[in-house]
N, C-alpha and C positions, 0 to 999 in steps of 0.2 A: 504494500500500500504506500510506503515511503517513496517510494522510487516510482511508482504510479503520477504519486502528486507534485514531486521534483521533474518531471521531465513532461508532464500535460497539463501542467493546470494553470491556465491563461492568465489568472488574478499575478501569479507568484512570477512570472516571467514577465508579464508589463510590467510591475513593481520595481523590478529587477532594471529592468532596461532605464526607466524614468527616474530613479537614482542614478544610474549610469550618465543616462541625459543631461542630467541635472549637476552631478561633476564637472561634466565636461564644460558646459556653458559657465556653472559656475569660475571654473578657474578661466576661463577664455576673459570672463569682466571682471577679473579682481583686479587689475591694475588699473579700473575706474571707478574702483571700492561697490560694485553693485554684484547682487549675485542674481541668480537668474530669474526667479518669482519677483524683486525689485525690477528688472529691467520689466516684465510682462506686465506687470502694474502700473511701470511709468506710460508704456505704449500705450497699454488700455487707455490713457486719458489722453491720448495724444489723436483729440479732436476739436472741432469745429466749435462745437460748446461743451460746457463743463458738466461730463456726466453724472447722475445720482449715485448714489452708495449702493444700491439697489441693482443697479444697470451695470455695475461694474462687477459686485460678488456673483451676479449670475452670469456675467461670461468668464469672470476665472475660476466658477465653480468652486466659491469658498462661502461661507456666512458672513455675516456682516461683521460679527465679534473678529473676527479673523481679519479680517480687511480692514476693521479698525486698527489693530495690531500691528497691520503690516505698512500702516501709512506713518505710522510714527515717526521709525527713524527716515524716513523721506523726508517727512514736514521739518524735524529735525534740522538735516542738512538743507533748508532751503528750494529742497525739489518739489516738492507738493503743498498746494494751498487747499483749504479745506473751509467752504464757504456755507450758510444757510442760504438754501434756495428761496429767493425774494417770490415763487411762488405758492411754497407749503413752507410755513416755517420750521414744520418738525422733521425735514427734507434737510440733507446736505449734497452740497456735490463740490466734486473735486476738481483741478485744474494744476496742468502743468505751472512752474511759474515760469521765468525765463530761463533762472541757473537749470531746472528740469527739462526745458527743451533742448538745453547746448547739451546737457550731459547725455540725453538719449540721442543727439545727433552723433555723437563721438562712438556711441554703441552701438548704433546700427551695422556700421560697417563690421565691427567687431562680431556680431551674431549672423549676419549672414554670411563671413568667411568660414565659422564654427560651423551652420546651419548645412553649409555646404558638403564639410569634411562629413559632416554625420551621413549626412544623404548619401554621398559617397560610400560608404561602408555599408548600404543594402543591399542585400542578393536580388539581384536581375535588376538594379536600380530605381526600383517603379512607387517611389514618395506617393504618389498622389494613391495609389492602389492601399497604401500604408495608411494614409490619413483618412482616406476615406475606411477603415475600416474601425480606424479608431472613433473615429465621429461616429460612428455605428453602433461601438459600444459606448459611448458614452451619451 
């Protein structure tokens, strides 16, 4: 049964990989002090207008206490502002500020040289076959 669940069971080997992932990108941004969940949060808000708290835990797939958490040391350093939405008061939304638009300009490059190398390491090459299966299960 050990050996059943070590070598087939899909939970235990995404797991596996998305720590792996997540090394990797990690040390790819550490000489911009960001690690990889910082860099996907600063993106997330890297729009048009200042998205809700709401709008952002459900595309990074976290809860809101969690997202609270992780905006800290951003607002910290200057990267993230964190505003009451002038339409619900009990409403916030966040916004790049400017130090967080230079610093995810400077990481961009950085993750898609990464993003590349990883893609590169798939049998038969076919990312998009990959992503869409992961969107599939999630």
């Amino acid at each position: 049964m050990t050996l059943e669940v070590r070598d087939a069971c899909l939970c235990l080997h995404v797991q596996r990989a998305a720590r792996a992932l997540a090394r990797r990108f990690d040390e790819a941004l550490r000489p911009l002090e960001l690690t990889n969940g910082q860099f996907s949060l600063l993106m997330s808000l890297n729009r048009p207008s200042p998205p809700t708290m709401g709008s952002v835990a459900a595309l990074l797939a976290m809860d809101r206490t969690t997202l609270t958490a992780a905006l800290k040391p951003l607002q910290r350093r200057g990267l993230v502002s964190v505003t009451v939405d002038p339409g619900d008061r009990r409403s916030r939304r966040m916004s790049l500020t400017p130090a967080g638009s230079a610093l995810l300009a400077r990481a961009v490059p950085i993750w898609r040289s990464t993003h590349a190398e990883v893609e590169g390491r798939l049998a038969g090459g076919d990312a998009d076959r990959l992503r869409a299966d992961l969107i599939a299960l999630s």
